[in-house]
SEBATI-297842 format. One record per residue (C-alpha): residue number from 1; residue in three letters; z, x, y. Coordinates in nm, 3 decimals. Each point is the difference from the previous one (the first is absolute). Layout:
% residues N
<r NUM "ALA" <Z X Y>>
...
This chain:
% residues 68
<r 1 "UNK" <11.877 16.823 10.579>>
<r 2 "UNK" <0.293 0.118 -0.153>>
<r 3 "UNK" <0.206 0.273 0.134>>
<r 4 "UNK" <0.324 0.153 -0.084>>
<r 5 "UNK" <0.302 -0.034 0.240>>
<r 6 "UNK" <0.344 0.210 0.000>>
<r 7 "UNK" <0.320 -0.144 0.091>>
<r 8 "UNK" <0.312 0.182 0.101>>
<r 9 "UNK" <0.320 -0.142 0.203>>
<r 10 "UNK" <0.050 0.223 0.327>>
<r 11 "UNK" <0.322 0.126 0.133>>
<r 12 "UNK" <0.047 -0.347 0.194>>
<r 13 "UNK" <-0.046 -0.208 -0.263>>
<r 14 "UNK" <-0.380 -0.127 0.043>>
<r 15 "UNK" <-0.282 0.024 -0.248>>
<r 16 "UNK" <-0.277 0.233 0.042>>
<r 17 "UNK" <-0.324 -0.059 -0.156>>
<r 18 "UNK" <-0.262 0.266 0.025>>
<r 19 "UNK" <-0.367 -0.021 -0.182>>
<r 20 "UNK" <-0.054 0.346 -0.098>>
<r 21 "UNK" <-0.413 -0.059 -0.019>>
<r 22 "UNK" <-0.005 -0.022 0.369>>
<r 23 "UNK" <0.148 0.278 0.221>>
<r 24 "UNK" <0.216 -0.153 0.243>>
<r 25 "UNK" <0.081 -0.358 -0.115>>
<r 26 "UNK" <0.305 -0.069 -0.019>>
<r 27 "UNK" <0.224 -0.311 0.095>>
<r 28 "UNK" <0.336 -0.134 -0.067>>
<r 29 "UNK" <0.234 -0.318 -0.088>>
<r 30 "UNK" <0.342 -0.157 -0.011>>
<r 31 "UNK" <-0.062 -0.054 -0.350>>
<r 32 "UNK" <-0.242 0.134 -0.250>>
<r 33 "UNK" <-0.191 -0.345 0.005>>
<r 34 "UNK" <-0.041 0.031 0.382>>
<r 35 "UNK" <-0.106 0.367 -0.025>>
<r 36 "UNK" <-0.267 -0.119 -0.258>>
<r 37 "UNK" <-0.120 -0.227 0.246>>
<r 38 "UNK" <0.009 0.246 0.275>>
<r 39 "UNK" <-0.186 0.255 -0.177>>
<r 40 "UNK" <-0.221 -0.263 -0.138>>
<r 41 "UNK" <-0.094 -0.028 0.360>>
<r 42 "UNK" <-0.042 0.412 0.113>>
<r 43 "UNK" <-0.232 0.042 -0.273>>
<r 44 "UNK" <-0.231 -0.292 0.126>>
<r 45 "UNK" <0.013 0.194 0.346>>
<r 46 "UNK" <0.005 0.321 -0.143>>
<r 47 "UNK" <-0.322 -0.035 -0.201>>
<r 48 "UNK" <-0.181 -0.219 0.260>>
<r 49 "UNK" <0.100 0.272 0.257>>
<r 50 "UNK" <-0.167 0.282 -0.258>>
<r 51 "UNK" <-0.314 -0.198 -0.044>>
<r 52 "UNK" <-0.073 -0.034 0.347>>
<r 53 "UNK" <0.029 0.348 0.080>>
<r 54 "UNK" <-0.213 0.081 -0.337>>
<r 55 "UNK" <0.298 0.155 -0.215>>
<r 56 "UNK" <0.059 -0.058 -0.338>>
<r 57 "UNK" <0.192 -0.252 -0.048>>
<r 58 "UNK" <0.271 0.158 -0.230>>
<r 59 "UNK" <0.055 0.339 -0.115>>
<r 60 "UNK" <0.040 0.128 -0.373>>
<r 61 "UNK" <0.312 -0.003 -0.126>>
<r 62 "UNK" <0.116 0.164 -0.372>>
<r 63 "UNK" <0.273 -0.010 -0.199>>
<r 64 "UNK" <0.185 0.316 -0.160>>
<r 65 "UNK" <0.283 0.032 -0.193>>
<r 66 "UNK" <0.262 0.300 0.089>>
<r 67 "UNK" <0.313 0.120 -0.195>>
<r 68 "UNK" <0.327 -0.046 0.185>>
């Protein structure tokens, strides 16, 4: 499975990695390496945890372009 992940330094310094596809998971690193790895992890619980309470295991997710 292949999933997209955001990554975005917080006000303290550590990298947050969020997967957009599935509400809620979200984890974070020292460096964007360890983040990867964290979130690497989150989705493996994330989508086991949504299979065993019979959810989908991501949600649809679009691109759009905007004007700014």
């Amino acid at each position: 499975m292949k999933l997209i992940v955001t990554l975005d330094r917080d006000e303290t310094g550590m990298i947050v990695a969020e997967c957009p596809a599935i509400p809620g998971c979200i984890s974070q690193g020292r460096t964007e390496d360890e983040a990867m790895a964290n979130i690497r992890e989150a989705i493996g619980a994330c989508v086991e945890s949504r299979a065993a309470n019979g959810m989908p295991l991501t949600v649809a997710t679009r691109e759009v372009e905007v004007t700014v």
